[in-house]
ZAMARGU-4260 file (C-alpha; in steps of 0.2 Angstrom, whole numbers, plus 5000, padded with zeros to 4 digits):
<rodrens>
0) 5484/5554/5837 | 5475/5557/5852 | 5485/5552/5871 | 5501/5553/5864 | 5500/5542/5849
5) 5506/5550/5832 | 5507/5540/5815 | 5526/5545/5810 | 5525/5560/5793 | 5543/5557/5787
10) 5546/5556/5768 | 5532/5570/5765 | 5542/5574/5747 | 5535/5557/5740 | 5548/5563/5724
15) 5562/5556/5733 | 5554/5537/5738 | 5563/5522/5736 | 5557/5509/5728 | 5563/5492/5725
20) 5556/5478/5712 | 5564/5463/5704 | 5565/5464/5687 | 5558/5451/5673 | 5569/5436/5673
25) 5566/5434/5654 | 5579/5447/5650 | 5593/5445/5660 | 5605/5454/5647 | 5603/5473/5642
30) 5612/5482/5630 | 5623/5497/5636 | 5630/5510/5623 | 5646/5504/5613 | 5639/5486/5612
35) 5642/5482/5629 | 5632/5468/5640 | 5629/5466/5657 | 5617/5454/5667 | 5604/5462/5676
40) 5601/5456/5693 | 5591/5463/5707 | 5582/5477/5707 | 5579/5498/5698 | 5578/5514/5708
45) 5563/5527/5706 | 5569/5544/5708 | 5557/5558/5702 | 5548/5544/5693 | 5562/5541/5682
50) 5567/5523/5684 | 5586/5522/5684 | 5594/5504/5683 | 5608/5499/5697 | 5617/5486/5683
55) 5627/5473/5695 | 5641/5466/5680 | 5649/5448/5679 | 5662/5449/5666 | 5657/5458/5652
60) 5654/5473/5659 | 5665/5488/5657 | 5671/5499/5674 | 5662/5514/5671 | 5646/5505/5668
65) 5648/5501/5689 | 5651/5519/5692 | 5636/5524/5683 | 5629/5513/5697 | 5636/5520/5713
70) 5634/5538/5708 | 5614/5533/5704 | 5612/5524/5720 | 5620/5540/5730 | 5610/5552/5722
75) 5592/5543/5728 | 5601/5542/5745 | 5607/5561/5746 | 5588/5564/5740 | 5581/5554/5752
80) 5591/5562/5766 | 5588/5578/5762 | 5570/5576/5761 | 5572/5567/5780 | 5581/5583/5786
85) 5567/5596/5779 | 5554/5587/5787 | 5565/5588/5803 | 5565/5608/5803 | 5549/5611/5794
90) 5536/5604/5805 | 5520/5602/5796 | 5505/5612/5797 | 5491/5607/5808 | 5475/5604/5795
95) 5466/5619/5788 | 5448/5616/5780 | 5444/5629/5767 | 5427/5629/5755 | 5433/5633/5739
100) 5428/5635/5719 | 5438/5630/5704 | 5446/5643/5694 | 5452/5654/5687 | 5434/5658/5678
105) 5439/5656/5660 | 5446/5640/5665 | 5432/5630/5671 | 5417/5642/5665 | 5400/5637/5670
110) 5408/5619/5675 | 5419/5626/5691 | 5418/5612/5703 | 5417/5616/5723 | 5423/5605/5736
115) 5430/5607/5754 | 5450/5607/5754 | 5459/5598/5770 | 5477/5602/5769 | 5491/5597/5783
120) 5491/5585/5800 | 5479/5580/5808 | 5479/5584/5826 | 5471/5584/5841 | 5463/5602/5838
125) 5456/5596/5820 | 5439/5587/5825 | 5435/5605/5832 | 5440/5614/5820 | 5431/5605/5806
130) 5415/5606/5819 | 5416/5624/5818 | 5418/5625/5798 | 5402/5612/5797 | 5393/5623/5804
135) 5380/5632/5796 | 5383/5624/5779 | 5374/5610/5770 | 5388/5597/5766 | 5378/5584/5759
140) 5385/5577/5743 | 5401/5588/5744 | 5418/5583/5742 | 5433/5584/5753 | 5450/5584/5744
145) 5464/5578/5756 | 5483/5581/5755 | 5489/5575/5770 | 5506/5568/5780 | 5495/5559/5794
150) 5493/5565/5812 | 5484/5558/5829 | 5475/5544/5825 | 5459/5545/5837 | 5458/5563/5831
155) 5459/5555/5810 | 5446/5544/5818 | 5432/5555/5822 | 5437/5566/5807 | 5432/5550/5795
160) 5417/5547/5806 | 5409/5564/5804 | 5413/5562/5786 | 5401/5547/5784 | 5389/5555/5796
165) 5389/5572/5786 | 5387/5562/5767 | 5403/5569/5760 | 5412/5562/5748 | 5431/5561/5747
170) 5447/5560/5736 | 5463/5564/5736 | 5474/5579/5728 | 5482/5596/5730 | 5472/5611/5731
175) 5480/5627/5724 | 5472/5642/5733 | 5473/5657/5717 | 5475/5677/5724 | 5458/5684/5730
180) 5448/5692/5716 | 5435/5705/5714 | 5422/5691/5720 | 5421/5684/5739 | 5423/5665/5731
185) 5439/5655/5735 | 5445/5652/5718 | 5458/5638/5717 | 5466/5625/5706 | 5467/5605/5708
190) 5479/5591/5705 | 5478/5575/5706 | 5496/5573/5713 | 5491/5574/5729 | 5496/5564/5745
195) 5489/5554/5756 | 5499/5545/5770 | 5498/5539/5788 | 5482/5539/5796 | 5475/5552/5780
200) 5469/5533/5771 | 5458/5530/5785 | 5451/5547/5785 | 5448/5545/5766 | 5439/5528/5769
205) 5425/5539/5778 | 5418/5546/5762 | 5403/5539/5757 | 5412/5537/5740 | 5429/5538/5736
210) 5443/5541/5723 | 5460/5540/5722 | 5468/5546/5706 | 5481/5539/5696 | 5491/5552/5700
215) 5489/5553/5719 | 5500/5544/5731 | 5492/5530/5748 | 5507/5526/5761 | 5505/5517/5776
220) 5513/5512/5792 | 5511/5507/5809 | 5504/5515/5826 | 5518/5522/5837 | 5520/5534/5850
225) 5523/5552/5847 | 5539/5555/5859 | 5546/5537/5854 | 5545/5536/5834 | 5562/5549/5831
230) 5572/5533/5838 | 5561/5518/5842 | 5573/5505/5844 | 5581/5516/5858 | 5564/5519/5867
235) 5557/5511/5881 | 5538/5506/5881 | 5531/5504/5900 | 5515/5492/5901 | 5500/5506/5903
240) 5507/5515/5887 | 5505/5496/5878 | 5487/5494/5884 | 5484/5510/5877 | 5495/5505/5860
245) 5483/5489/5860 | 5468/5496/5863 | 5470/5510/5851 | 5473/5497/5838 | 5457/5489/5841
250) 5447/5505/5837 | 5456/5508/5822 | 5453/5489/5816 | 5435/5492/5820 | 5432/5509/5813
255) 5440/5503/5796 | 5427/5487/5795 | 5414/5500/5801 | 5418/5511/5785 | 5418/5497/5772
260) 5434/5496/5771 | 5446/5480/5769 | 5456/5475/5784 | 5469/5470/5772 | 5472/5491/5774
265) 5476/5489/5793 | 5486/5473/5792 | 5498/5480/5778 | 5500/5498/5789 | 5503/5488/5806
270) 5518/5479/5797 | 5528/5494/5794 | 5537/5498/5809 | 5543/5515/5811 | 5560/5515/5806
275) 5556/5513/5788 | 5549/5523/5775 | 5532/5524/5772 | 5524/5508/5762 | 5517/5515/5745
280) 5499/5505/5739 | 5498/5499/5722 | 5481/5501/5712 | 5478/5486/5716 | 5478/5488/5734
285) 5469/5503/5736 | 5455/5495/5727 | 5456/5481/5738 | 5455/5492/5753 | 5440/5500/5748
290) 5450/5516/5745 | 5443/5520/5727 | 5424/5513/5726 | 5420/5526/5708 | 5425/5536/5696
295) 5421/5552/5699 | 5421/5560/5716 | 5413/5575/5712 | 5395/5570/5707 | 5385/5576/5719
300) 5369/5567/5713 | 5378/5549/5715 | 5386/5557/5732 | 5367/5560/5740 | 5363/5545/5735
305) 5376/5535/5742 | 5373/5544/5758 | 5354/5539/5758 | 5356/5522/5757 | 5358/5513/5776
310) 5378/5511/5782 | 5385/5495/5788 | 5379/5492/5805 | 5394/5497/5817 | 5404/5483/5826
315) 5396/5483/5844 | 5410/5485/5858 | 5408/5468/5866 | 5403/5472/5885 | 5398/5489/5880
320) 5387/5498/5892 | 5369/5498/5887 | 5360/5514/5881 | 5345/5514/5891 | 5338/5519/5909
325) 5348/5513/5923 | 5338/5502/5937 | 5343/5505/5957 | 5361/5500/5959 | 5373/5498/5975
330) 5390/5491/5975 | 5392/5473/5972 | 5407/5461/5967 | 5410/5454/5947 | 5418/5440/5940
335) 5429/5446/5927 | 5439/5434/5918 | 5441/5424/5935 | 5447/5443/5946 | 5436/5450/5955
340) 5431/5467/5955 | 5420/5479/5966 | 5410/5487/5952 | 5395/5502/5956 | 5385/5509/5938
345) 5377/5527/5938 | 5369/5538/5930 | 5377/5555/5921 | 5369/5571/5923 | 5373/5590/5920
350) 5362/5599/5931 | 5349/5587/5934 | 5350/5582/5915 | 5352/5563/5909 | 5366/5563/5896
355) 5373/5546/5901 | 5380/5532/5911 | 5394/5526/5918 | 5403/5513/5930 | 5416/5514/5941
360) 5427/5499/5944 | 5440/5494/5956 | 5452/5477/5957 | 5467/5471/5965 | 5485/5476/5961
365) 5496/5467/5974 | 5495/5471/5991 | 5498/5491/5991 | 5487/5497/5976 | 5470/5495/5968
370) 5466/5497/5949 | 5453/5508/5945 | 5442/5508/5930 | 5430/5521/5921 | 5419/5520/5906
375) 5404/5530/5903 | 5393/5533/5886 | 5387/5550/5885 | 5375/5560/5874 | 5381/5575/5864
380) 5375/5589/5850 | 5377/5580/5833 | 5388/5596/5827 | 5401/5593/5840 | 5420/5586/5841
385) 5417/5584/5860 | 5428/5569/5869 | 5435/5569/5887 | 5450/5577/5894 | 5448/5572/5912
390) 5442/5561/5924 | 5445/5559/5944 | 5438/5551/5957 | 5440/5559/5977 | 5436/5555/5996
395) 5437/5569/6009 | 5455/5579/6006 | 5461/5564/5993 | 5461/5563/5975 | 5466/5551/5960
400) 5468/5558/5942 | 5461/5544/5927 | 5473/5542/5914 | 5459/5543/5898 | 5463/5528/5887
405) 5451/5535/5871 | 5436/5543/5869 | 5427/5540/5853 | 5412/5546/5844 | 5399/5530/5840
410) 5394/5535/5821 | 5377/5527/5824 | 5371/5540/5836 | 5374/5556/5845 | 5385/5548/5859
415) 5403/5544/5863 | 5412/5531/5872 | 5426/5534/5884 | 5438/5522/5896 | 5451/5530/5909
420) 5461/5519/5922 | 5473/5525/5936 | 5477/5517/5954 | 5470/5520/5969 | 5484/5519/5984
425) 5479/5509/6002 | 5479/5526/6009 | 5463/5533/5998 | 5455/5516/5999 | 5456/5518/6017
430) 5450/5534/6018 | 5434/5527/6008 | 5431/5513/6019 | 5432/5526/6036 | 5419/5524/6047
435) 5409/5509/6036 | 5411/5520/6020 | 5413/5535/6015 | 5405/5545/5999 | 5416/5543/5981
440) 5416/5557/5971 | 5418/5555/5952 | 5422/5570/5943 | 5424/5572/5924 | 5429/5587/5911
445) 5424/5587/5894 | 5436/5596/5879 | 5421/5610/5879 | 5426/5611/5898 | 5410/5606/5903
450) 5411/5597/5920 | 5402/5585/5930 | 5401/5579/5948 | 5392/5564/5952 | 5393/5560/5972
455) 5391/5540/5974 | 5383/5534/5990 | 5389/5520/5998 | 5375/5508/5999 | 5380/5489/6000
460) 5399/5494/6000 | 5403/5488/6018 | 5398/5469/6015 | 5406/5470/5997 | 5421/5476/6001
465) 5422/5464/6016 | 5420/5451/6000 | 5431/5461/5992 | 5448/5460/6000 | 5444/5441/6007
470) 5444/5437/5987 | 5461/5449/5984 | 5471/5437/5999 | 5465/5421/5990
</rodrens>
């Protein structure tokens, strides 16, 4: 996920997952060979979707019938192991989009269905990469089969977003790429064993239909960062990276009403922290979520018109910045939540172009520091996976870098929404306020590295920042 934040992809070989029910409390003898009887009690082990029984015996249960038992429950664990320490030295691959056609010919004949395969994690580089494959090709009414680990949440984000915006359906299965043949076409087969975990649900929630097969498996867990989920418990977590944890779960919380989908799907992944195995959904639940909503993901007349018919109104970001022309401004002092704060809002431009707004924020942080605060709304080309990389502010020879906290395509519109926050020293606010105020200069860089510089003026700064620091004392 984007700024560090990664959803955890152990346990890609779902063979090997451990699952653990009760068993029916009407039966609670069974019959072992040789007339044997032991008292079932708690639980039965999936391994390779063979169910083996762990007997726990009272008294009529024979030694070997408890050995049977131990040897069962090493076997799952020596599994599970050693699919933890494959994952550990074979990193997954970064997500790779390929158009492709059933086959072989014989197979399918004149039925071959086509679809667009996404195999591997989702990363940062992904939003771009599936950009530059949409172009130039009509994706209306086709179908994305996912067989994913997971990856960068912001990044799954945008990825579900552009799916809805594009009218693609999705599913869920593994794609089979067959040796070239005498004709350009991709041929490939399709399973429906495929796998979908991490943030891949919420990417599959994009479609404008969706199916998940039988066959096919849904795990979920929580949100952690990338550099802490190897041994969470031993981490430290410092306060900026938990206002970015926070505020990424709010964006995901939103996008997943946004799509259609159940928050029930978001509550069950934010309760698996990352020290367990993945949780697997039942039928049931992925129903619930809004993860399978029809049979057949491949009909490309039901999929257009599904993607006719009006989406659900996004959630609006409360406060958000409005949309349209910017009246005079100058720097005043807000209210905000009883702290007040020297504000200024401006316009964006590219060489004398509109393409957005944004204001510039600043409030006290003790008596050394200042907090600083950015947010803008920008216009982009539909057929882009732009966001922002950078953003600083400067005066004279003095700088401060922004830390972005997200950048996030609005699927209603051509435009994305960004927030970065640093601290300003009593040095550079000095240096600002020189000589009754000095120019700010507001710099930001876009992941197309495209660049602005936006020179604020410092018109009613001198009596607001007198107001300012009086209100900072109090």
């Amino acid at each position: 996920m984007a700024n560090g934040k990664e959803f955890r992809k152990d346990d890609r070989d779902l063979s090997h997952q451990v699952h653990v029910r009760r068993q029916n409390r009407r039966r609670p003898w069974l019959n072992l060979p040789g007339g044997s009887m032991v008292r079932q009690r708690q639980c039965a082990i999936l391994v390779d979707d063979s169910e083996i029984s762990l007997l726990a015996t009272r008294t009529r249960a024979p030694a070997w019938t408890r050995m049977i038992g131990a040897f069962a429950m090493f076997v799952v664990l020596l599994g599970l192991s050693s699919t933890l320490a494959q994952a550990a030295t074979d990193p997954p691959q970064p997500m790779k989009f390929d158009w492709v056609r059933e086959g072989p010919t014989d197979a399918c004949g004149h039925n071959c269905r086509e679809w667009v395969s996404a195999i591997g994690t989702v990363t940062e580089e992904t939003p771009q990469q599936f950009a530059d494959f949409a172009k130039g090709r009509d994706l209306q009414g086709s179908t994305v089969v996912l067989d994913s680990p997971g990856g960068q949440a912001l990044a799954g984000i945008w990825l579900g977003r552009e799916f809805r915006r594009l009218g693609m359906a999705t599913t869920v299965g593994k794609t089979e790429l067959l040796p070239p043949g005498s004709s350009e076409e991709r041929r490939a087969t399709l399973s429906s064993r495929g796998q979908c975990q991490s943030i891949c649900p919420f990417v599959l929630l994009g479609g404008v239909l969706r199916h998940v097969p039988a066959d096919a498996r849904i795990l979920v867990h929580q949100i952690w960062p990338t550099q802490r989920r190897d041994d969470a418990m031993a981490a430290t977590y410092s306060a900026p990276e938990w206002v970015e944890e926070q505020r990424q779960l709010g964006q995901l919380a939103r996008y997943t009403i946004e799509m259609g989908g159940d928050i029930a799907l978001f509550e069950t992944a934010m309760r698996i922290p990352p020290w367990e195995v993945l949780r697997p959904l039942t039928a049931e639940e992925v129903q619930r979520a809004g993860l399978d909503n029809v049979d057949d993901a491949f009909d490309k007349t039901a999929i257009k018109s599904a993607a006719s018919k009006p989406g659900q109104p996004a959630p609006a970001f409360l406060g958000a910045a409005a949309t349209g022309k910017l009246k005079a401004s100058s720097w005043e002092i807000v209210d905000e939540a009883g702290v007040a704060v020297l504000t200024r809002k401006y316009p964006l431009t590219l060489q004398g172009e509109a393409i957005g707004q944004f204001e510039i924020s600043f409030a006290c942080e003790g008596s050394k520091n200042y907090k600083v605060a950015y947010s803008e709304t920008r216009r982009i080309a539909e057929n882009t996976a732009v966001h922002l990389i950078g953003v600083g502010i400067g005066v004279g020879k003095q700088g401060v870098p922004l830390r972005i906290g997200s950048s996030l395509r609005n699927t209603q519109d051509a435009r994305i929404e960004s927030m970065a926050g640093g601290t300003a020293s009593v040095a550079f606010i000095a240096e600002w306020m020189r000589d009754g105020g000095q120019p700010l200069v507001v710099a930001t860089t876009d992941s197309r590295k495209v660049k602005t510089t936006t020179i604020i003026g410092k018109a009613g700064l001198p009596a607001s920042f007198d107001r300012f620091t009086a209100r900072c004392k109090d």
